[in-house]
C-alpha positions as CSV (number, residue, x, y, z in Angstrom):
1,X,0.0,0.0,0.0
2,X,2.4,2.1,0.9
3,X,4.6,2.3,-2.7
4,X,1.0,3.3,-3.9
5,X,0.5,6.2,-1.4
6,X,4.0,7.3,-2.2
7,X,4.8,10.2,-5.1
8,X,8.6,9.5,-5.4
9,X,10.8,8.3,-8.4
10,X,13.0,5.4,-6.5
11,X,12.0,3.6,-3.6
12,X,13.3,0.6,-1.8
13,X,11.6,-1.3,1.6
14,X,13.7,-2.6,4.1
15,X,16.7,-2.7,1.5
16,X,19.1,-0.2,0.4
17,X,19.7,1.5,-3.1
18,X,22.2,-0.5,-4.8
19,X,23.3,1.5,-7.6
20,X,21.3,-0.9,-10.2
21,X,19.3,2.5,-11.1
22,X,22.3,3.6,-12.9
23,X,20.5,3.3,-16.2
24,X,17.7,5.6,-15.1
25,X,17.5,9.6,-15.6
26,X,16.9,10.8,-11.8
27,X,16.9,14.5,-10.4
28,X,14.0,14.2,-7.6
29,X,10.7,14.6,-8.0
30,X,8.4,17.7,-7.3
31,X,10.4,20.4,-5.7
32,X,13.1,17.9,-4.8
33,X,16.8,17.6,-6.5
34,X,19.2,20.1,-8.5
35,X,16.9,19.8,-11.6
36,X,19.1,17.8,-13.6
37,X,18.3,14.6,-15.0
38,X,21.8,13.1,-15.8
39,X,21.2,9.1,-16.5
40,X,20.4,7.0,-19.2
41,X,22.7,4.8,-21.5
42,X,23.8,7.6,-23.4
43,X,25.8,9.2,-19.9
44,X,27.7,6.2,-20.0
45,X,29.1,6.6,-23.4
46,X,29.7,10.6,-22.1
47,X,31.7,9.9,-19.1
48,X,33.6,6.6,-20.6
49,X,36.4,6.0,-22.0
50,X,36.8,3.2,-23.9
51,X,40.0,0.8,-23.0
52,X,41.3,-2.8,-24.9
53,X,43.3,-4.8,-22.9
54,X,44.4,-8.5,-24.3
55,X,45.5,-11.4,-21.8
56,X,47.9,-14.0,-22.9
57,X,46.3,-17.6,-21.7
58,X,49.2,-19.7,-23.5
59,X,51.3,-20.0,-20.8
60,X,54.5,-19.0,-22.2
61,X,56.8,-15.6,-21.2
62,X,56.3,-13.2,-24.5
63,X,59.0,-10.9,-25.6
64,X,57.5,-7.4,-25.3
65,X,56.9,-6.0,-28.8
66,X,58.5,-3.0,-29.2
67,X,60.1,-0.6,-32.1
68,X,63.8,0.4,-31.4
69,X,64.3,3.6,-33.1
């Protein structure tokens, strides 16, 4: 009854946010927040930068491979 009753954008009983909202645009509700609604996939692309990193299962030490100028 009570999430009924309740005008709010997030809310959790008896556990506490986890951060699995990420995804979701959030700046309060009403008269509540800074009235910015950063969230969404698209903030993730914003505020990422993309990194490739390769592991080596073989099992064997690899020379480095590097250019001697």
């Amino acid at each position: 009854r009570a999430l009924n009753d309740l005008d709010n954008g997030i809310t959790y009983i008896n556990a506490p946010t986890i951060g699995a909202e990420a995804h979701l645009p959030f700046g309060g509700v009403k008269a509540t927040g800074n009235g910015h609604r950063e969230g969404g996939w698209e903030v993730y692309e914003f505020y990422s930068e993309t990194k490739v990193g390769y592991v080596d299962f073989s099992g064997t030490l690899q020379r480095a491979q590097i250019d001697n100028y």
